[in-house]
N, C-alpha and C positions, 0 to 999 in steps of 0.2 A: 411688569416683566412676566412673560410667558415663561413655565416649565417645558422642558422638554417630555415627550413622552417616549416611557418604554416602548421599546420594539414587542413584537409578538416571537411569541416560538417558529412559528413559521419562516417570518422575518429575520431573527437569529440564526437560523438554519439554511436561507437562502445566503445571507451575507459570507455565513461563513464557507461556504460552498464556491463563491466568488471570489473570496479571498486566495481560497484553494490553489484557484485555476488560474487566474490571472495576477498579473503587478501592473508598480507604475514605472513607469520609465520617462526623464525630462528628454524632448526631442524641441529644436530651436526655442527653449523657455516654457515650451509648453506642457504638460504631463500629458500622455498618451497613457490605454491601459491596455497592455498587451499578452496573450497567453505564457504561463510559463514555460520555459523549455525542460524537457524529460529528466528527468536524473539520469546518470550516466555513473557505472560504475566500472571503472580499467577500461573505458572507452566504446562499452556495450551499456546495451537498457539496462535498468534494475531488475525488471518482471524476465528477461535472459539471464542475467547475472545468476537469478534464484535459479533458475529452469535449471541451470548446470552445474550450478555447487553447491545446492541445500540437500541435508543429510534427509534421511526420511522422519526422525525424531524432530527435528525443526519444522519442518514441512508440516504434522503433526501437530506439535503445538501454537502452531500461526494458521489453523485452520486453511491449509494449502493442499486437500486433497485428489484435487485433478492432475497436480505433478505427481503427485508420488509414486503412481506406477513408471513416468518418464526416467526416472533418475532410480531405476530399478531397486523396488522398494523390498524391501526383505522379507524372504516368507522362510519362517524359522522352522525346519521340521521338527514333528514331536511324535515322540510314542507311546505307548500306555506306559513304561519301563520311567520316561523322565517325568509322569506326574507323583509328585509326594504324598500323596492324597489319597 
């Protein structure tokens, strides 16, 4: 009896990348493997959903910094009066 052998990292990393993207779905008995459909969040994309209601602190720590000026990113005025320092 043969061993199976381990996949490579590569291999790992393709797999998982197909898993990603695609499913299986039975069509007359058969499985078909077909792309996923988008996420949809209240009936719009995900990557809109963010576009228009992520705060700029969110945006922030989910390294999302090409929206953050869209969603008018806050620029906090300071003067020499408010450093403690």
């Amino acid at each position: 009896m043969t061993r199976k052998r381990k996949l490579t990292p590569e291999q790992k990393a393709a797999k998982k990348k197909r898993q990603q993207e695609y499913m299986y779905i039975f069509v007359h008995g058969q499985t078909k493997r077909v792309k996923r459909p988008d996420p949809l969040v209240e009936g719009i994309p995900s990557d809109e959903f963010i576009r228009r209601n992520a705060d700029p602190i969110w945006l922030h720590h989910n390294e999302m910094w090409e929206y953050y000026e869209e969603n008018g990113g806050y620029d906090i005025p300071c003067s020499d009066e408010d450093i403690p320092f």
